[in-house]
N, C-alpha and C positions, 0 to 999 in steps of 0.2 A: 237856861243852861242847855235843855236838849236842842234847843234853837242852835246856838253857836257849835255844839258836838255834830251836827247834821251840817254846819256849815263848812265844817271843819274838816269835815271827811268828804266831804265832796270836791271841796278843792283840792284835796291831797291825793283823792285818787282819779282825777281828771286832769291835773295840772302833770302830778311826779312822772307817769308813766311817758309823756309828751316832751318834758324836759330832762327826763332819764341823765341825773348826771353818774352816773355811772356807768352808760353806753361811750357819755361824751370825755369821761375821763382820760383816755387813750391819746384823744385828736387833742387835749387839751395839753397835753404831755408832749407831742410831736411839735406844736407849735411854738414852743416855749425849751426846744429842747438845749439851747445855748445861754440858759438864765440858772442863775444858780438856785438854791434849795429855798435859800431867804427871799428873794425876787418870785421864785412861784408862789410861797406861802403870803407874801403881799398882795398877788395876782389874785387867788382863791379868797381871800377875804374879799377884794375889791368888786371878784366879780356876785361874790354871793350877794354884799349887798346892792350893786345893779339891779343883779337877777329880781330881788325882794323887792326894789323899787318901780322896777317894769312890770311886776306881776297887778303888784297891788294897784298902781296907779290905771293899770287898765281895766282893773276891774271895777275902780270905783267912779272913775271919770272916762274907760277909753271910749261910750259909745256919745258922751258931749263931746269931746274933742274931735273925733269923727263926726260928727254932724257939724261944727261949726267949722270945718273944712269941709264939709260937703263928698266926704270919701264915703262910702261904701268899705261893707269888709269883705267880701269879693275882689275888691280892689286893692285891699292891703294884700289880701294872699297872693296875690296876680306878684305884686311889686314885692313881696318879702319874699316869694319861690323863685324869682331871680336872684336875691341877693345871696340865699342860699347855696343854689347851682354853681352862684360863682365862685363865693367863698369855699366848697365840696371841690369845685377842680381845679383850682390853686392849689388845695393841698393833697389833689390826687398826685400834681407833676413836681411835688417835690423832690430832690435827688436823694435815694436811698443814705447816698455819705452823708446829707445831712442828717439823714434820722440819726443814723447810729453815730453821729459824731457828740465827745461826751463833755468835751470842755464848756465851762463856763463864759460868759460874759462877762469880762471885767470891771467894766464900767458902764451901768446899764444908768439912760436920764428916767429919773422918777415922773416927771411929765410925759415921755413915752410908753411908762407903765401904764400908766394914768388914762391914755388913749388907747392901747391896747386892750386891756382890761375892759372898756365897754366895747368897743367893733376889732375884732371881730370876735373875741372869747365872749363876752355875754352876748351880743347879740351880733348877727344872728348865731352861733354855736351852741350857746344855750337856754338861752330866753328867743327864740325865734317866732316868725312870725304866725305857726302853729298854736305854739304857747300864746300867745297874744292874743288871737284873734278868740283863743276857748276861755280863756280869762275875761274877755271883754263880753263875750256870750254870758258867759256866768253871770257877770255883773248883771246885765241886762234884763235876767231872770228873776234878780233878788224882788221882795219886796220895796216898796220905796217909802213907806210911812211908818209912826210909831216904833216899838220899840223891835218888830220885827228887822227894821232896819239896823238896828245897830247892835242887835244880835249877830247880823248877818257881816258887818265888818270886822268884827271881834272875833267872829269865825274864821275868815278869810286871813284877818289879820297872823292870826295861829297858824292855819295853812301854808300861806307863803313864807312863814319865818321857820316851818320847816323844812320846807323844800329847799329854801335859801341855806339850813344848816348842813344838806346832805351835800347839797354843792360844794361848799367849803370842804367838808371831810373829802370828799369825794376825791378833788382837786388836790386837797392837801396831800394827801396821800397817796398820787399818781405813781411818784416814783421809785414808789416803792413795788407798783405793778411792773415797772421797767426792768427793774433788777430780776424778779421772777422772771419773764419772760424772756428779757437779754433783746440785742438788738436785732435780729430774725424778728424775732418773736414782735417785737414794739413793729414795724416797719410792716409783717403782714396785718395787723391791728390795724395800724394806720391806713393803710389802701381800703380796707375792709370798708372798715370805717366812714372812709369818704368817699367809698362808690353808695355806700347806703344813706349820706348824707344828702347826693345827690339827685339818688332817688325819691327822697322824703322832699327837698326842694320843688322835682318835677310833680310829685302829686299833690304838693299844698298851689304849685302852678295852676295846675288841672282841676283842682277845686274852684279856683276861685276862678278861672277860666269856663267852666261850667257853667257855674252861677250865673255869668254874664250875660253868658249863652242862652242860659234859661228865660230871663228875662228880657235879652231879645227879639224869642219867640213868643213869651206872652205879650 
């Protein structure tokens, strides 16, 4: 039992702070700002259980699945802090009318939620290659035999099902941050937002850019 509470807490505060869905609530609000109430609340479930499924899946298999690809996680950061950058200045040069514009979408395809909801809102926006690559770390770390082992999923498992539920609140309840702050208010968030999204891209770049570097020279 203290096995899975040590597990537990480790993920939750090595994982939450990384994938802060409450930093990302704003950007997730701006991006969706033409979907109605019911359409985000399908979106926030959707993407929580991504989120849960990315997390977990990498931490208990992402450093086989990287080795039978022959990737490096150097390499994942290199190509996730691109994807980042990219995703962060799309939505720096969004037009301010869109932000503040308040109508819904009338007829929005559930197959296009469907795609949205994992690229770009779960990944990379909230399960990004950061989150990934610490999750996979983690894994890496655990024990691999007896029953330490399965302490250690039962842990984890708890972990990412609550980071998965703050997501959802998180999400769920975006627009209601809208209302407070009004559309000024949503639109400086949003720039905010996605020049530090940008930033957090170029330094997961430069990590794993490093890395490479380092190894390089040795």
């Amino acid at each position: 039992m203290v096995q899975i509470l040590k597990t537990t807490l480790l993920v939750l505060t090595a994982l939450f702070p990384i994938v802060n869905p409450l930093g990302c609530a704003p950007i997730f609000l701006s991006l969706t700002y033409n979907y109605s109430a019911e359409d985000r609340r399908l979106l926030s479930w959707r993407i929580a259980i991504n989120g849960f499924v990315l997390l977990i899946a990498s931490y208990l298999i992402g450093t086989r699945i990287l080795a039978f690809f022959g990737i490096s996680l150097p390499v994942v950061q290199v190509g996730g802090g691109l994807v980042v950058i990219s995703a962060a200045w799309t939505m720096l040069k969004v037009d301010d009318e869109k932000i503040s514009r308040k109508e819904a979408q009338p007829l929005v395809d559930r197959s296009h939620l469907s795609r949205k909801a994992f690229y770009p809102l779960t990944l990379p926006l909230t399960v990004g290659p950061g989150a990934i690559s610490l999750a996979i770390t983690l894994g890496a770390n655990e024990q691999r035999s007896g029953l330490f082992m399965m302490y250690a999923v039962i842990g984890a498992l708890v972990g990412c099902l609550l980071i998965a539920t703050s997501i959802c609140l998180c999400y769920r309840f975006a627009d209601r941050l809208a209302k407070a702050l009004g559309s000024t208010g949503m639109s400086v968030i949003m720039r905010l937002s996605s020049f530090l999204l940008v930033c957090i891209g170029i330094q997961i770049l430069w990590n794993g850019a490093f890395a490479l570097l380092k190894s390089l020279v040795r």
